[in-house]
C-alpha positions in Angstrom: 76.2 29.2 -78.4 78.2 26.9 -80.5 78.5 23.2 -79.0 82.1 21.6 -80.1 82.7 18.2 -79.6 86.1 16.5 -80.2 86.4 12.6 -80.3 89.6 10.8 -79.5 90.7 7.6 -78.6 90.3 8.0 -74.9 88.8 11.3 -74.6 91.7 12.4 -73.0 94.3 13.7 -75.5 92.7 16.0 -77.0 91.8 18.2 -73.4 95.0 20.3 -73.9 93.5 21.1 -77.2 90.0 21.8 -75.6 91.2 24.3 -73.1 93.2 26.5 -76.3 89.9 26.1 -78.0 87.9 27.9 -75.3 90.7 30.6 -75.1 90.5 31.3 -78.7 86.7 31.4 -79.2 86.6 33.5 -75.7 89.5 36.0 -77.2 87.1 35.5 -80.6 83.9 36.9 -78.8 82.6 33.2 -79.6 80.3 32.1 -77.3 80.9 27.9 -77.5 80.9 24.7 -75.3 84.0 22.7 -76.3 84.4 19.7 -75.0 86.2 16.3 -75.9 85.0 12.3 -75.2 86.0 8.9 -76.4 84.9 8.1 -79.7 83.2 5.3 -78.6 80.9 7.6 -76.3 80.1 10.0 -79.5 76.4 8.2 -79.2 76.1 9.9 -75.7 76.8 13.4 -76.5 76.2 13.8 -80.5 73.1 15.4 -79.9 74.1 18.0 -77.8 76.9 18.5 -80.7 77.0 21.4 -83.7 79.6 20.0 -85.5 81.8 16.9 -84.6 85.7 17.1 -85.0 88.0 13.6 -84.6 91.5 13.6 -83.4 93.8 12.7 -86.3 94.9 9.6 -84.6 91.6 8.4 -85.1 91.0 9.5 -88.5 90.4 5.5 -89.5 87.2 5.9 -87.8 85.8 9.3 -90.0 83.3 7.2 -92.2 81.8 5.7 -89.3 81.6 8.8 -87.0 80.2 10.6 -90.2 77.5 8.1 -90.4 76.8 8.6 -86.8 76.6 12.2 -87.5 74.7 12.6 -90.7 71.7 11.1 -88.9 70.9 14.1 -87.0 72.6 16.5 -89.5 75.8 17.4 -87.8 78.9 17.9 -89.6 82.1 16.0 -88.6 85.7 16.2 -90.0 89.0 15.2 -88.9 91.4 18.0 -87.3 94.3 19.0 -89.3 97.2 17.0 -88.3 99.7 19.7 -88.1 96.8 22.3 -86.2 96.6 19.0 -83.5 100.0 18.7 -83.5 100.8 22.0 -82.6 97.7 22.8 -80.4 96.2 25.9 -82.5 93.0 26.2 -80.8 92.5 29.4 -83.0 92.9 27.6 -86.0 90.8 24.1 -84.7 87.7 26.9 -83.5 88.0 28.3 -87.0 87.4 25.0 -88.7 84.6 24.1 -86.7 83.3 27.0 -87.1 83.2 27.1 -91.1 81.6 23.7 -90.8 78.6 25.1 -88.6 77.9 27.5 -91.4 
């Protein structure tokens, strides 16, 4: 089971995204909890996390979110503007996935 955590501004933009993300790693044979918060609740659910991934309207806030992170060894990365823009869950799973391994 891979646990995916998103961070935006609200926690709210990004569930579109979350529920293409579950279709892709279900049509993927991915087992994986996806599932998306406000960045200023990341303390609440970063250690039930695998990797972290930030909405790219929050991308200001990477350094800090990576500090958060690196404390308990769990990598975090900003999702590609124009795979957020476009809602590619395939391509969003895929990223997350490469920065489990």
């Amino acid at each position: 089971m891979k646990n995916i955590l998103l961070c935006c501004a609200a926690g709210m933009s990004t569930s579109l995204l979350v529920t293409k993300m579950k279709k892709a790693a279900q049509e993927a044979g991915v087992e994986a909890k996806i599932w998306a918060v406000a960045v200023e609740d990341l303390a609440n659910h970063v250690d039930k996390a695998d990797v972290v991934l930030l909405g790219p309207q929050i991308k200001y806030k990477l350094s800090e979110v990576k500090k958060i992170c690196a404390e308990k060894s769990i990598p975090a990365d900003a999702i590609n503007l124009v795979d957020y823009g476009s809602m590619n869950g395939k391509k969003v799973v895929n990223f997350a996935l490469k920065l489990i391994n």
